[in-house]
N, C-alpha and C positions, 0 to 999 in steps of 0.2 A: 504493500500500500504506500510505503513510503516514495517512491520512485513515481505512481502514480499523483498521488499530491502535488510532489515537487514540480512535475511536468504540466498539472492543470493550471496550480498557482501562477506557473510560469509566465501559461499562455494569456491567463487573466491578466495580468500586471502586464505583458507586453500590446495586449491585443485591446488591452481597454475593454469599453461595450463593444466594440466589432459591428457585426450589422444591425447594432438596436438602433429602435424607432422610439423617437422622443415626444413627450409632451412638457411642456414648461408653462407652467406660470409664473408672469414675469412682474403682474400688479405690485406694486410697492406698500404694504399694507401699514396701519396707523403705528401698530402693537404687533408682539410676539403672541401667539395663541401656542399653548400643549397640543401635542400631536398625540391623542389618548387612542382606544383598540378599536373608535366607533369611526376618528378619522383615518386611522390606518386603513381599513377596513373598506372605507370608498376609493380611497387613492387606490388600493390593490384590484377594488371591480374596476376604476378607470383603468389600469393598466390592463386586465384581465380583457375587455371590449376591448382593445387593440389587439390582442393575440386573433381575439376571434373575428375581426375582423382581418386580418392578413388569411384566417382558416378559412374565409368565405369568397376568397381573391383569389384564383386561381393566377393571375396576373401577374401576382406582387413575387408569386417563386420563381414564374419565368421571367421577372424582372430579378431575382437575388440568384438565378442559374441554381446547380449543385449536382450531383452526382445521381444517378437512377438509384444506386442504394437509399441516400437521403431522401431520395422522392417516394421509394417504397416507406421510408415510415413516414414522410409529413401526409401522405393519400388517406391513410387510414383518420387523421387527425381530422380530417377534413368534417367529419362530420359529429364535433363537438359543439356541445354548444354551455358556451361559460359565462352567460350569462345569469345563471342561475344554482350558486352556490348552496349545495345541499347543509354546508357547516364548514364555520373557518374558526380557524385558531391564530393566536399570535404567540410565537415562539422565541425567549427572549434565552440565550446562551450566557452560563454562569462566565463572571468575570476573567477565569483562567484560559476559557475555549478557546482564544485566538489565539494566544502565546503555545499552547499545546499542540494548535494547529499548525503553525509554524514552525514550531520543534519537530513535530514528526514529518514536517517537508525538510527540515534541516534548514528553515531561512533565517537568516541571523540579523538582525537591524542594526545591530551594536557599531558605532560609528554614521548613524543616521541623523539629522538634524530632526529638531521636535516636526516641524512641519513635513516634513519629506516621512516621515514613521508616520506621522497619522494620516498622513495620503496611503501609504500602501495597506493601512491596517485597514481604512475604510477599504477598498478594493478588494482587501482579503475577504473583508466579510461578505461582500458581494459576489462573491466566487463559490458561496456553499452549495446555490442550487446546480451550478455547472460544476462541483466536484459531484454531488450526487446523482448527476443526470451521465458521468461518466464509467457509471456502473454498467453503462448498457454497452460500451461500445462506441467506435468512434463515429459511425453512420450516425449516431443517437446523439452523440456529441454537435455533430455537425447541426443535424435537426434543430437543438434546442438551441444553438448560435441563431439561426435563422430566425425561431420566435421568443426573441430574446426583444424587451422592450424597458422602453426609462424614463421617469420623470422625476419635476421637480417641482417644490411647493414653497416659496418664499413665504416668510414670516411665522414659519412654524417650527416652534423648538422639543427634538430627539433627545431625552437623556442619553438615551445606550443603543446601538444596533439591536434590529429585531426581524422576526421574519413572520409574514403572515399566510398562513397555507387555506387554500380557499378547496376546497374540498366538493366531488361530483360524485354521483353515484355511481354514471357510466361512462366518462371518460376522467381521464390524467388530469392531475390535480395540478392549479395555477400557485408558485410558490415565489412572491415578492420577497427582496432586501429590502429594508432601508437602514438610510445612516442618516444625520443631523451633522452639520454644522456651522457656524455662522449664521444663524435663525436662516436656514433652509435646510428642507429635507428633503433625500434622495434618496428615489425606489426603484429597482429593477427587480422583473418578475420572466418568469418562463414559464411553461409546462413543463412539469417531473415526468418523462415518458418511459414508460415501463407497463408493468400492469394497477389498473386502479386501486387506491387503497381503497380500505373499508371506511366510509364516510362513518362519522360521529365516534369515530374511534381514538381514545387517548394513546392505546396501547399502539396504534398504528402509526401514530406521529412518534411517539416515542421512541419505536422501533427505525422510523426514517434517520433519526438523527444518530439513532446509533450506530449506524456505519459508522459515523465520523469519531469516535471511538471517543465520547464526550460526553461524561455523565454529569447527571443533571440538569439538564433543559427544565426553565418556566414554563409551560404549556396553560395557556388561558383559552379557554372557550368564546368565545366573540358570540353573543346573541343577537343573531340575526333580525330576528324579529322583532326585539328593542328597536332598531334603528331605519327599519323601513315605515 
């Protein structure tokens, strides 16, 4: 696994977002507002309607090219529909996860300036759903580069990175980063492609993150129905 790490972090930190598609809000607002689990939550359905609509464009893949392997997994995708999250969670990783993460890539920051470490730490964090989508393979890889999407939200303040996994019955679940900082906040999201987990399952999400050989995940339940 460790070789594996090392190689996605790589590609993350080299490659940046790669072919994501952005939304930005640019409004300059009065105040700082908390960015609590109910606005997480919309920023991830916004990001979530841009997967699906790239799923709805047959267009947009003959416009990003890729290989007939990558085409045999995004065809099946095609008929997702993520508009309609069965149950999401937000998934907040205990304070040691990145440093762990980065020990078992072997990356070392030591001799990094404060601003240049917290660049790569944000990016680190935004690379969990592409280390976990790289369980499948590199066609799978390639895939979820394609429906890989980003935004950003001025005037709203992150304590800590977090991640929100938006949960379907019957297809692959939508799993947003975000980071915070400088009262903005930035989310990238993908689809986890594999087989569907079990919707309304802690045990399922718990188990996702435990690839990454990282115990203890905050896992909260987001009530949906609170907020519609």
């Amino acid at each position: 696994m460790k070789k594996l790490l090392a190689l996605v972090l790589a590609l993350c930190l080299v490659l940046g977002l790669g072919g994501c598609r952005f939304i930005n809000k640019t409004t300059a607002p009065v105040e700082f507002t908390s960015a609590d689990s109910g606005t997480l939550y919309w920023h991830s359905m916004e990001l979530a309607g841009l997967i699906d609509d790239m799923l709805k464009t047959p267009e947009y893949f003959e416009l990003m090219g890729g290989s007939d392997t990558v085409s045999e997994v995004i065809i099946p995708l095609m008929r997702s529909d993520l508009s309609e999250p069965e149950s999401a969670y937000v998934v907040t990783l205990p304070e040691d996860a990145l440093p762990t993460l980065m020990s078992a890539a072997e990356v070392d920051l030591d001799g990094f300036s404060d601003g240049l470490r917290e660049f790569v730490e944000r990016r680190m964090a935004s690379s969990v759903p592409t280390i976990l989508n790289s369980r499948q393979g590199a066609e799978t890889l390639a895939a979820s580069s394609i429906l890989t999407v980003s935004g950003s939200w001025a005037g709203e303040v992150l304590d800590e990175s977090c991640y929100v996994l938006l949960m379907y019955p019957y297809c692959c679940p939508v799993m947003a980063s975000f980071t915070g900082s400088n009262g903005v906040v930035t989310g990238t999201a993908t689809m986890l492609l594999g087989e569907p987990l079990e919707e309304d399952s802690l045990d399922a999400v718990e188990e996702l993150f435990g690839y990454l050989e990282m115990e203890g995940p905050e896992i909260e339940e987001i009530d949906i129905d609170a907020l519609i």
